[in-house]
BALO-60435 format. One line per field, with one value per residue (C-alpha): residue in three letters; x, z, y; residue number from 1. Coordinates in steps of 0.25 Angstrom, whole numbers, plus 5000, padded with zeros to 4 digits. Layout:
<atoms>
residuo <- c(Ala | ...) .
c1 <- c(X | ...) .
c3 <- c(Z | ...) .
c2 <- c(Y | ...) .
num <- c(NUM | ...) .
</atoms>
This chain:
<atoms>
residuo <- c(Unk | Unk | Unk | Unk | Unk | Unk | Unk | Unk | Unk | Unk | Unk | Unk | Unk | Unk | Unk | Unk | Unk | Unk | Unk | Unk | Unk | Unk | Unk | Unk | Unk | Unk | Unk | Unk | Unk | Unk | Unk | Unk | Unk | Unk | Unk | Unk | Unk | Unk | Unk | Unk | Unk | Unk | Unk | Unk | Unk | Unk | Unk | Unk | Unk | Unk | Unk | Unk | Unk | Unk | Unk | Unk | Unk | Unk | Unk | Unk | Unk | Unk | Unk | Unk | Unk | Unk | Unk | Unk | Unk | Unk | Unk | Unk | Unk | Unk | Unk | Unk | Unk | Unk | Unk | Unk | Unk | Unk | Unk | Unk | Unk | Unk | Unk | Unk | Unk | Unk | Unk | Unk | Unk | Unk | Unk | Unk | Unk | Unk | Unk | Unk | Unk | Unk | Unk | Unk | Unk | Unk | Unk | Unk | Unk | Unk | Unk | Unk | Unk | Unk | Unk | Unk | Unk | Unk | Unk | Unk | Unk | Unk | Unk | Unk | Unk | Unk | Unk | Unk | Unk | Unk | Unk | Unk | Unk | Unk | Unk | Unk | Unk | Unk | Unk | Unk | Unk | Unk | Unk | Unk | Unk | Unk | Unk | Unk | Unk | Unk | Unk | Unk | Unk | Unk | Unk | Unk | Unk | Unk | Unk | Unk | Unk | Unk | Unk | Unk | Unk | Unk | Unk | Unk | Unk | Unk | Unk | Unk | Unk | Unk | Unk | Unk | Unk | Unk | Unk | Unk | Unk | Unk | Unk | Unk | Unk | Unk | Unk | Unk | Unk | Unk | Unk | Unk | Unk | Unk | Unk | Unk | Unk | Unk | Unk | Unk | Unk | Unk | Unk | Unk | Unk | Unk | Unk | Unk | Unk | Unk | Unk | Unk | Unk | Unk | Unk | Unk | Unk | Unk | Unk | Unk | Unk | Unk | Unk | Unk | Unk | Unk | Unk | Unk | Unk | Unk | Unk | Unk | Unk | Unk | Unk | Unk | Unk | Unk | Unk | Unk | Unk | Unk | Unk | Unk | Unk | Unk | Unk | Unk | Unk | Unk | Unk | Unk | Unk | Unk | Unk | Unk | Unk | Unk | Unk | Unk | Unk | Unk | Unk | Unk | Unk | Unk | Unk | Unk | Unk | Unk | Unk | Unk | Unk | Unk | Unk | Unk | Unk | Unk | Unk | Unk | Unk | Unk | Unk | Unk | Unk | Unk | Unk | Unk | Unk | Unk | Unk | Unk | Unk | Unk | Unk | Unk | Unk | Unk | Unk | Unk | Unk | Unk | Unk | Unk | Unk | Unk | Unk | Unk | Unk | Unk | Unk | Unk | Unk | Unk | Unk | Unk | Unk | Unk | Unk | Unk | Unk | Unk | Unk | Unk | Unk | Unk | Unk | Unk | Unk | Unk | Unk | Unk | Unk | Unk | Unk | Unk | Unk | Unk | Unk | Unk | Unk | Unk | Unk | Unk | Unk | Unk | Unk | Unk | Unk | Unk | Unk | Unk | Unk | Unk | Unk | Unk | Unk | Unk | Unk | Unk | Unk | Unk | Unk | Unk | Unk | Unk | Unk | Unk | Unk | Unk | Unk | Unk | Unk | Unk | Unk | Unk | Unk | Unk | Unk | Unk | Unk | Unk | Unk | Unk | Unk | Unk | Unk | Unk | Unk | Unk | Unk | Unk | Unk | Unk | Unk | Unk | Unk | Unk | Unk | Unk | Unk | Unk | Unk | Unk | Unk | Unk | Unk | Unk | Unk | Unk | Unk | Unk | Unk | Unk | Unk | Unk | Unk | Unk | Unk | Unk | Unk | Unk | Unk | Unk | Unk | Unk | Unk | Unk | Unk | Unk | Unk | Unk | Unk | Unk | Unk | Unk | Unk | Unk | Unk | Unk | Unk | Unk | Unk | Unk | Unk | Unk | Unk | Unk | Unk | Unk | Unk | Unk | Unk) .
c1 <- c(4956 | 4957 | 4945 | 4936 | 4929 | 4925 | 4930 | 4927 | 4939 | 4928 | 4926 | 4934 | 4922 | 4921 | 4909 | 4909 | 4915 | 4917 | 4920 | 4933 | 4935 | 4938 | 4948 | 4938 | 4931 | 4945 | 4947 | 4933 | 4934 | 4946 | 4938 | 4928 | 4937 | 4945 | 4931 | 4926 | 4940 | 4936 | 4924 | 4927 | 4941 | 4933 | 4924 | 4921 | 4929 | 4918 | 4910 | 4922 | 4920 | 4905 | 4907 | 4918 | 4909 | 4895 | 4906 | 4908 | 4895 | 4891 | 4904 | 4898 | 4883 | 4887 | 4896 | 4890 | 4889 | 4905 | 4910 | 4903 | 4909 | 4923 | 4921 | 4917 | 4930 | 4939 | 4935 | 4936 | 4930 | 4917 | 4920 | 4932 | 4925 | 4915 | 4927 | 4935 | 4921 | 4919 | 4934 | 4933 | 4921 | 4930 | 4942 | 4931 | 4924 | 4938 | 4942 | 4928 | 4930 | 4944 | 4942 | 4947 | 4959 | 4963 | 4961 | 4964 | 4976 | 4989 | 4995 | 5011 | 5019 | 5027 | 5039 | 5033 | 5021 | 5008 | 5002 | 5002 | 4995 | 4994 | 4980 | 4977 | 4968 | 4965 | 4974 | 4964 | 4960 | 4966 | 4967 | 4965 | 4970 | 4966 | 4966 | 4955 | 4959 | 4953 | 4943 | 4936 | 4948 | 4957 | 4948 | 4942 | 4958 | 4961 | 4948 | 4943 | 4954 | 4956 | 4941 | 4941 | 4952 | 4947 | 4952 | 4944 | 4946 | 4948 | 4947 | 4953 | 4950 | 4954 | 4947 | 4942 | 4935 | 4925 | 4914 | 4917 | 4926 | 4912 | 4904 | 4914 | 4913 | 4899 | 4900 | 4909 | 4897 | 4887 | 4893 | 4890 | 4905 | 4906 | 4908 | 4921 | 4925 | 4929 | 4931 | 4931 | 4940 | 4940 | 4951 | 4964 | 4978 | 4981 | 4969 | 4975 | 4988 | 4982 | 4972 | 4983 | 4994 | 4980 | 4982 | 4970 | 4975 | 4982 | 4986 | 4984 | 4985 | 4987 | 4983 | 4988 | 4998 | 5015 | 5013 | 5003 | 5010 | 5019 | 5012 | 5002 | 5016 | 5022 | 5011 | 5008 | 5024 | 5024 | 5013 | 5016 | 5003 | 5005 | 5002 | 4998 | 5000 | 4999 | 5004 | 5007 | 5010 | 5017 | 5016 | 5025 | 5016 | 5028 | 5026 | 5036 | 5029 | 5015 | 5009 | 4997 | 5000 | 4986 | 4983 | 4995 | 4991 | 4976 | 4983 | 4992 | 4981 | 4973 | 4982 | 4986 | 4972 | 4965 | 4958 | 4962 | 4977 | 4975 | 4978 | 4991 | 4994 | 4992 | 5001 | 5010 | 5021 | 5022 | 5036 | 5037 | 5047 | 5054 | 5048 | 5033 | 5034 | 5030 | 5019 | 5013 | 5016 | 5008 | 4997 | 4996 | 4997 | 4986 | 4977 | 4981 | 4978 | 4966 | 4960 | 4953 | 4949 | 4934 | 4925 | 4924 | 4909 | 4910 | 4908 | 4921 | 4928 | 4941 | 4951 | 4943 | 4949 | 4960 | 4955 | 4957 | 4961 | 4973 | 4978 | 4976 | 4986 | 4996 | 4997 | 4998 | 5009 | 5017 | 5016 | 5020 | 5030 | 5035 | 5035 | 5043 | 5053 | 5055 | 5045 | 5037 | 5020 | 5014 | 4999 | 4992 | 4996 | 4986 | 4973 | 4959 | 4956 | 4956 | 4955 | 4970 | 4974 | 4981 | 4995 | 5007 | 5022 | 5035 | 5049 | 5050 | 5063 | 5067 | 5070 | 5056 | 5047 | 5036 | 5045 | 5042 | 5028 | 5015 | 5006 | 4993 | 4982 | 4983 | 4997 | 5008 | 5022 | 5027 | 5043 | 5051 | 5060 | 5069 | 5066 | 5061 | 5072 | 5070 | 5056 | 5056 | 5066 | 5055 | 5045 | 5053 | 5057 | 5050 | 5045 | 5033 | 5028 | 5014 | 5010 | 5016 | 5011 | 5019 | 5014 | 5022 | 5021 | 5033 | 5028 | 5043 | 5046 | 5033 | 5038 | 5050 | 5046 | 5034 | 5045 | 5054 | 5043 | 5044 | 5028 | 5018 | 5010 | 5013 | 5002 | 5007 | 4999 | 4987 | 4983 | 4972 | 4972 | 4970 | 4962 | 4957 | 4966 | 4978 | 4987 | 4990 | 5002 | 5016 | 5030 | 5039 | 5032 | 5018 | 5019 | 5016 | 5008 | 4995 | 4982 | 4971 | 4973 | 4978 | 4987 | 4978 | 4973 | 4986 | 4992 | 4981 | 4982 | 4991 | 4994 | 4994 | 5004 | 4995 | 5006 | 5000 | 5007) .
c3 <- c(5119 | 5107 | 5107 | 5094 | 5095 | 5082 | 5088 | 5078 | 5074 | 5070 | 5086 | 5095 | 5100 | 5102 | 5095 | 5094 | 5101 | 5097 | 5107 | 5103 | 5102 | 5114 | 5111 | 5109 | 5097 | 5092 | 5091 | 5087 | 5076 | 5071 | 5072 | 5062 | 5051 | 5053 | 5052 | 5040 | 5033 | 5029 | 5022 | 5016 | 5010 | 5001 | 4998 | 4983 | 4979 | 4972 | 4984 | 4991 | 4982 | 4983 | 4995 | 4995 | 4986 | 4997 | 5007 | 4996 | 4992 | 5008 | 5010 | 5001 | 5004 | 5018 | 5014 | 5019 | 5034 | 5032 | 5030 | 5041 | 5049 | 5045 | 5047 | 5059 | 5064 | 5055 | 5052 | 5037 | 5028 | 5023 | 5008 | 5011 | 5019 | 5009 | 5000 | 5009 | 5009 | 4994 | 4991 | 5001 | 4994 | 4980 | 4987 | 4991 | 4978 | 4969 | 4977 | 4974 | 4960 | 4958 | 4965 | 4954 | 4951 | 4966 | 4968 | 4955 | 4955 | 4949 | 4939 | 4941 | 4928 | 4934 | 4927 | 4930 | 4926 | 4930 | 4936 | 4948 | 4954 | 4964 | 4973 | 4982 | 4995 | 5008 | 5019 | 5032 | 5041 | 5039 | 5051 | 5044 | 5052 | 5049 | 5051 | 5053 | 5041 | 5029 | 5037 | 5027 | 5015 | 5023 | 5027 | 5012 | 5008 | 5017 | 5020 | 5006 | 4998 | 5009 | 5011 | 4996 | 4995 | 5007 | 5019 | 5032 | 5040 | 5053 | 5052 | 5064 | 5060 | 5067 | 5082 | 5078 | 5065 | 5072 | 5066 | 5051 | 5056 | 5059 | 5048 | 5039 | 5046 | 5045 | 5027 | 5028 | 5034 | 5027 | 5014 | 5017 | 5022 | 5031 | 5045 | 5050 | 5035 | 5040 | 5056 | 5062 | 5076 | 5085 | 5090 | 5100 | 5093 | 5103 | 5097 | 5084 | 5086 | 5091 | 5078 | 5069 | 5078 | 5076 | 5067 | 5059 | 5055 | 5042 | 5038 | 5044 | 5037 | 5044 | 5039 | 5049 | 5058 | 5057 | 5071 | 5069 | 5056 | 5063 | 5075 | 5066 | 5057 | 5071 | 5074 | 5061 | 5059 | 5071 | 5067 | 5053 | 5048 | 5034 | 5037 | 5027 | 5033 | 5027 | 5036 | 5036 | 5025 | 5023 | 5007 | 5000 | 4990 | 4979 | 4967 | 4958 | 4946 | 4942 | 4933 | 4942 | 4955 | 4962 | 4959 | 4967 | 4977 | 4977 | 4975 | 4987 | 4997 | 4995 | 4996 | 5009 | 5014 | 5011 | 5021 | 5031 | 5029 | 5036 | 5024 | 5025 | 5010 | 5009 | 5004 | 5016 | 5011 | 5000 | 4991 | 4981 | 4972 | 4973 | 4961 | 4967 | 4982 | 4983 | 4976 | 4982 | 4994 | 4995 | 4987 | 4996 | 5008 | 5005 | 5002 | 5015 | 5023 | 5015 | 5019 | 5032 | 5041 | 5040 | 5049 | 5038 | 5036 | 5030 | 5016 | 5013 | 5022 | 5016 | 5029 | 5041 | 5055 | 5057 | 5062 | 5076 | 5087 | 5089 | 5074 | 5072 | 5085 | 5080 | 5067 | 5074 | 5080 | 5070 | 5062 | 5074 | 5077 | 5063 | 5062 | 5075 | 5068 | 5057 | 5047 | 5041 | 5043 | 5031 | 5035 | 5046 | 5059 | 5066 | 5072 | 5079 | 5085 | 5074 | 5062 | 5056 | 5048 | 5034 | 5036 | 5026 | 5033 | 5025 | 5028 | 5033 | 5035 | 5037 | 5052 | 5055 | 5060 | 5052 | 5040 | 5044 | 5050 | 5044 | 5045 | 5045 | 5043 | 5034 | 5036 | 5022 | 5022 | 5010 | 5006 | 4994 | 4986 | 4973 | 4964 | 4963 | 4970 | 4983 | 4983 | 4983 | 4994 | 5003 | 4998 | 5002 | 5015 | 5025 | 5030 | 5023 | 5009 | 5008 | 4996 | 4988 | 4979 | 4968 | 4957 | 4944 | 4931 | 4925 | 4922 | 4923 | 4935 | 4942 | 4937 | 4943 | 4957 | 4960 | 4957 | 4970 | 4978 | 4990 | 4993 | 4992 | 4982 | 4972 | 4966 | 4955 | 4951 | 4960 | 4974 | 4982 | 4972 | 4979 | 4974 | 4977 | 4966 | 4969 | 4980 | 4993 | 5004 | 5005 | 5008 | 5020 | 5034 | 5025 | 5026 | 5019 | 5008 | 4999 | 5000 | 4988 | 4974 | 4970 | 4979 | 4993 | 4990 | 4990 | 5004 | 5012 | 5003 | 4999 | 4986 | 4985 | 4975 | 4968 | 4959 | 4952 | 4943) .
c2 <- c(4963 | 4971 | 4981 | 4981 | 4993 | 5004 | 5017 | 5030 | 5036 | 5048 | 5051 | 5040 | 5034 | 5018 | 5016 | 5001 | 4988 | 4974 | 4962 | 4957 | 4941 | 4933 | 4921 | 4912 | 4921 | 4921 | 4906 | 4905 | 4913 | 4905 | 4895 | 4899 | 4902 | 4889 | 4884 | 4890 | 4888 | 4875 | 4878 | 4891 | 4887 | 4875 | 4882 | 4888 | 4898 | 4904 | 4904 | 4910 | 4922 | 4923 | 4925 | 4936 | 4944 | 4943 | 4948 | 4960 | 4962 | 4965 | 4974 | 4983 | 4982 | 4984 | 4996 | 5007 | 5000 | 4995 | 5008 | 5014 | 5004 | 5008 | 5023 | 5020 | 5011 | 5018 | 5030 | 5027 | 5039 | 5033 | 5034 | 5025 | 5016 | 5013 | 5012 | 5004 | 4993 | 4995 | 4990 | 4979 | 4973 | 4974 | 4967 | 4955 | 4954 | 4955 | 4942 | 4935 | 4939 | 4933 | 4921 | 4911 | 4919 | 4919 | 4905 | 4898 | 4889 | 4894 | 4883 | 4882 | 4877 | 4866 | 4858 | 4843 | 4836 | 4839 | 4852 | 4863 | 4874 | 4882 | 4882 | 4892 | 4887 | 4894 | 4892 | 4894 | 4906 | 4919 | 4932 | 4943 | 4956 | 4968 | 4984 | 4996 | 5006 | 4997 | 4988 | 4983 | 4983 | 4975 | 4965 | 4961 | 4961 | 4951 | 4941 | 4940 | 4935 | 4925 | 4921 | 4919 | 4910 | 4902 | 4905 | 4912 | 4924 | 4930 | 4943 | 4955 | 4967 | 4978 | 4983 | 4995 | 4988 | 4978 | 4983 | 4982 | 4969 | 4964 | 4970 | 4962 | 4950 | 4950 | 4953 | 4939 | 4932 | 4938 | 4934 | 4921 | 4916 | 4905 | 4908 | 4908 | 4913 | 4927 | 4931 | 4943 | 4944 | 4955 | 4949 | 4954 | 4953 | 4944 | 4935 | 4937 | 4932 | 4921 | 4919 | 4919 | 4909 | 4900 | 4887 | 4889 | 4904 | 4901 | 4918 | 4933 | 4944 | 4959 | 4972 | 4982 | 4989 | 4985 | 4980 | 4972 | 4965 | 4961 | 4955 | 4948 | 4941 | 4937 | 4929 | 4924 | 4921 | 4914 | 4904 | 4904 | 4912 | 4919 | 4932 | 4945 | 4958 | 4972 | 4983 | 4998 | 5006 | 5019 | 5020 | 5029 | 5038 | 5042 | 5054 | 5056 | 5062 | 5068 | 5074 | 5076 | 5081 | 5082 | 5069 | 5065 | 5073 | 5067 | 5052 | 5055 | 5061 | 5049 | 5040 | 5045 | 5049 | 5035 | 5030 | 5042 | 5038 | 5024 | 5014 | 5006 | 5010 | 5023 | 5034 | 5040 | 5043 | 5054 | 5053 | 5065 | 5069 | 5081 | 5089 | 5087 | 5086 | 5099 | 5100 | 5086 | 5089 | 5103 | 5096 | 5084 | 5091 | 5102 | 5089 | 5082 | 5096 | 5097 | 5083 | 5083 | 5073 | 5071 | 5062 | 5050 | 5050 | 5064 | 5064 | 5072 | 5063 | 5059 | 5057 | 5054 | 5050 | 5040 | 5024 | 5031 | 5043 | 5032 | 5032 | 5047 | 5051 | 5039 | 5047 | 5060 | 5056 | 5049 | 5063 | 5071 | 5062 | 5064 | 5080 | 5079 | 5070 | 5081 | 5080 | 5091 | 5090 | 5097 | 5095 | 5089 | 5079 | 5082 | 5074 | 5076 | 5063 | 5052 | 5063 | 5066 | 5078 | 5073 | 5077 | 5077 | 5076 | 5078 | 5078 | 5063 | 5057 | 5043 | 5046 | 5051 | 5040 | 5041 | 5038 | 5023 | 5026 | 5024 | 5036 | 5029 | 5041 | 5053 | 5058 | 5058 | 5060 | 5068 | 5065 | 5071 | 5063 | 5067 | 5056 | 5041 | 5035 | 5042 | 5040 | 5027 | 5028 | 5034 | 5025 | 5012 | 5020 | 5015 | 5000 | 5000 | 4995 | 4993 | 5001 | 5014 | 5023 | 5031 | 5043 | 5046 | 5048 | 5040 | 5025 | 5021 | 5027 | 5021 | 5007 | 5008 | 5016 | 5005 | 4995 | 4999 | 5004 | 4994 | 4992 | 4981 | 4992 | 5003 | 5010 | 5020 | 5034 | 5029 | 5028 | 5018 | 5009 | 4997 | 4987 | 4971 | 4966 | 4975 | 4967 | 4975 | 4973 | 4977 | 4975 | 4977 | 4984 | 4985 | 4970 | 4957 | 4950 | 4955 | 4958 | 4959 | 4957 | 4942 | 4942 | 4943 | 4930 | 4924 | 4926 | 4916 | 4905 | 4890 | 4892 | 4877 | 4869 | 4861 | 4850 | 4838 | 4828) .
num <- c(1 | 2 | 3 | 4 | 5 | 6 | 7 | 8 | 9 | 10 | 11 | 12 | 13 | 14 | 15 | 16 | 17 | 18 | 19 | 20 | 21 | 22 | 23 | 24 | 25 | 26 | 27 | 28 | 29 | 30 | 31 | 32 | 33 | 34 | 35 | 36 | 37 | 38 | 39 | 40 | 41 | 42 | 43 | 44 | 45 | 46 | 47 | 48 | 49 | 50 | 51 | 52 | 53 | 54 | 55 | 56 | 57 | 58 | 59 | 60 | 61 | 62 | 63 | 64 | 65 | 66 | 67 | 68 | 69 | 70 | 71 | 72 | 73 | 74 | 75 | 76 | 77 | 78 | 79 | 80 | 81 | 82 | 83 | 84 | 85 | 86 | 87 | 88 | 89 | 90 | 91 | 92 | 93 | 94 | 95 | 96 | 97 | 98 | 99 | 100 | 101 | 102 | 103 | 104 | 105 | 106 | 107 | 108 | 109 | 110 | 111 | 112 | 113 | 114 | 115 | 116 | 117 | 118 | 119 | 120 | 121 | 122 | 123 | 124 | 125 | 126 | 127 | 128 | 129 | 130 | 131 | 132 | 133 | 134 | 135 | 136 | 137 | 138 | 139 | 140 | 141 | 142 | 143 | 144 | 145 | 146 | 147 | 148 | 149 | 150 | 151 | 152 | 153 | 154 | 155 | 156 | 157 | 158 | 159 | 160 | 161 | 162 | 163 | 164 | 165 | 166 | 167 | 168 | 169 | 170 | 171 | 172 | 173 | 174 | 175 | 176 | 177 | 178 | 179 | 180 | 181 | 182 | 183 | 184 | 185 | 186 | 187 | 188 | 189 | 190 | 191 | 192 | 193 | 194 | 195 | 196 | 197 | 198 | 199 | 200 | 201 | 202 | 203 | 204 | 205 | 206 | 207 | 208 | 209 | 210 | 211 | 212 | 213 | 214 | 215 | 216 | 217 | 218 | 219 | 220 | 221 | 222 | 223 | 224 | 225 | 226 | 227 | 228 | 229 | 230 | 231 | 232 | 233 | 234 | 235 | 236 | 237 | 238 | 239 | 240 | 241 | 242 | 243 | 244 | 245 | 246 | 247 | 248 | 249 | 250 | 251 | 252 | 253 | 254 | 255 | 256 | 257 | 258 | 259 | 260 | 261 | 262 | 263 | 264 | 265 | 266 | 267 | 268 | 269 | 270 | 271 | 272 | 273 | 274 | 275 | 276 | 277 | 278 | 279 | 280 | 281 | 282 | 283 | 284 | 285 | 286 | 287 | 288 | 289 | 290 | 291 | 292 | 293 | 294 | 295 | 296 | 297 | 298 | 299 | 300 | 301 | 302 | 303 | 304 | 305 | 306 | 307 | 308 | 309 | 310 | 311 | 312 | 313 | 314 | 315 | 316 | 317 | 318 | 319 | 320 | 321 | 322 | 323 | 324 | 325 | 326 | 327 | 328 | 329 | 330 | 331 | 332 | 333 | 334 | 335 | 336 | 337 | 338 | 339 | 340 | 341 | 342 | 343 | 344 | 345 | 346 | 347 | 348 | 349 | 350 | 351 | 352 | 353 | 354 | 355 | 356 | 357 | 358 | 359 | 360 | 361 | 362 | 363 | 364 | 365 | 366 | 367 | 368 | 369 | 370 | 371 | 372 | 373 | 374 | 375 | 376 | 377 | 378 | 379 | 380 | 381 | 382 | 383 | 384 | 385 | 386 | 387 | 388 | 389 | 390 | 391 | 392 | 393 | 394 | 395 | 396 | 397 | 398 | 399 | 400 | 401 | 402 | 403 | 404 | 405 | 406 | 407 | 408 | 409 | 410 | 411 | 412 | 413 | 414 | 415 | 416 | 417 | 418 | 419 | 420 | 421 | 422 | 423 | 424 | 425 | 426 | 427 | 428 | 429 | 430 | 431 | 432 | 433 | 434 | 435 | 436 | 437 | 438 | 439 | 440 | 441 | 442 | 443 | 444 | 445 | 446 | 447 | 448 | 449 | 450 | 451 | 452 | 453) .
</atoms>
């Protein structure tokens, strides 16, 4: 059986376990959320929303005890834990507050006589799947679209986050939801295969690993599941002009320091042209040597440890592995249990593994190009399309870079930027669908064909 136990990062030690579900918890709690599905998706929508705004209201009277939850599990600073809670409680109330314009029909202009729209009603029980770095994030981007629009979720959080997979649990009954409306599992993969191949499973959607994507897909193709997934990332971060350096540089350490390295969409891949590599790459470099890894309750804390002593030695590896195959390590590679020194590696060529590898934790890759065209070469270079981020001053040229970016997102002359209205997924290997914004909403649904003579 999967273990669920909180393991502190800050000191390796087990602190906390969690029984995980025998079968019979599992069909039990599929049960529930078929159960509740019938009440809940006829329900008012305005009460639907009512709700979604108590289930915000207690993530952020609760917000103290959530984050120390996560720092805990995760090892999350605290000041980005408290943000990670603070933004989840916007993603659920921006979904209260557009309620009728989520679920208001869409009149189609026909031809013939008569009238047609299209409805959108729930579909049934959604398995939400998700990942340790953004425990509370990922959750609200997923369960509250869906639970407004009427459908009920199972909820598999990852083992080492049974305590806030609990705690948010908890928020959902608290707020008044039915019960069955939203299920934690501490449930096995096995378990969950079985889960989503149920009849009364209607979607799943993934947050996670390549591997695991692709394992969820199998299933769910099998049984003819929909299935959202958003997967790794290895976001290309390009500068062709400024006309202020250090504010690059603050952009692009950021970017890459967010979360102690570990967000799916971060920067890690630095493209600059010619006629600045230089100086950014002194710049960034002198900034990543100068960051160090802090226990994340200090008050400086900026980077803490990695989710785990496990992470922290598979990215030691991957940047060892990639100074062996010829590349050139400016600062850092270096670990002391889960804590990671920010390192900057350059001179990476497309037959060096971590070309196509995603260094999940505080590491960059620095390349030089000579103009536009090669940048967005190496930008489009790899498997990955998740998000991308490009610097310049020319209005024209960002236009037309954005344009051939291959990436779900392209932020322009900013960084962490995301927002509950702003849609979030991406293309090829960082797989498929959207979250947040409009378009969340609109994965889980029948957009029924309403026609009437």
């Amino acid at each position: 059986m999967t273990q669920y136990a909180v393991t502190d990062p800050t000191t390796g030690e087990v602190v906390e376990t969690y029984p995980s579900f025998d079968d019979e918890a599992v069909q039990r709690a599929v049960a529930s959320a078929d159960d509740a599905f019938a009440g809940w998706r006829t329900s008012p929508v305005a009460e639907r929303a009512a709700a979604l705004r108590r289930v915000a209201a207690l993530h952020r009277e609760r917000r103290e005890h959530l984050a120390d939850l996560i720092v805990r599990e995760m090892g999350k600073v605290r000041e980005g834990a408290l943000g990670e809670v603070d933004f989840a409680a916007d993603i659920i109330d921006w979904y209260a507050d557009h309620a009728d314009e989520i679920l208001a029909d869409r009149p189609i202009d026909i031809a013939g006589d008569g009238t047609a729209v299209v409805r959108k009603s729930p579909i049934g029980v959604l398995l939400g799947v998700m990942p340790w770095n953004f425990p509370y994030y990922q959750v609200a981007r997923f369960a509250a679209p869906n639970l407004l629009v009427g459908n009920t979720v199972l909820l598999k959080h990852a083992p080492q986050c049974p305590s806030s997979a609990a705690a948010i649990e908890r928020i959902h009954r608290d707020a008044g939801l039915p019960d069955g409306a939203y299920v934690n599992l501490y449930a096995s993969e096995d378990q969950i295969a079985t889960v989503i191949a149920d009849r009364r499973v209607q979607g799943v959607s993934l947050t996670g690993s390549e591997r695991a994507g692709a394992a969820v897909a199998e299933v769910a193709g099998r049984n003819l599941k929909k299935v959202v997934l958003e997967l790794g990332g290895s976001d290309p971060f390009i500068l062709l002009s400024t006309d202020d350096l250090d504010a690059v540089v603050t952009a692009a350490v950021d970017a890459r320091l967010d979360n102690s390295g570990q967000s799916c969409n971060a920067a890690k891949r630095f493209i600059v042209v010619d006629e600045l590599f230089d100086d950014f790459a002194a710049a960034f470099t002198d900034r990543m040597r100068a960051t160090r890894a802090l226990p994340p309750t200090a008050d400086d804390a900026v980077l803490g440890p990695l989710s785990s002593e496990q992470a922290a030695a598979r990215l030691e590896e991957q940047v060892a592995r990639a100074v062996q195959q010829g590349a050139t390590l400016l600062t850092g590679g270096h670990r002391d249990g889960a804590f990671f020194e920010p390192t900057v590696l350059t001179g990476v060529t497309e037959d060096m593994d971590v070309w196509n590898e995603e260094l999940f934790g505080p590491a960059a890759v620095l390349h030089r190009v000579r103009d536009e065209h090669e940048a967005v070469a190496i930008a489009n270079g790899t498997g990955f399309g998740l998000g991308s981020y490009l610097f310049t001053t020319d209005a024209d040229q960002a236009e037309r870079v954005a344009e051939r970016i291959d990436a779900g997102m392209v932020y322009v002359n900013l960084v962490l930027a995301d927002s509950p209205e702003l849609p979030f997924g991406g293309v090829k290997r960082s797989g498929t669908g959207r979250e947040l914004g409009l378009l969340g909403a609109d994965e889980f649904v029948n957009k029924k064909l309403i026609r009437t003579r």
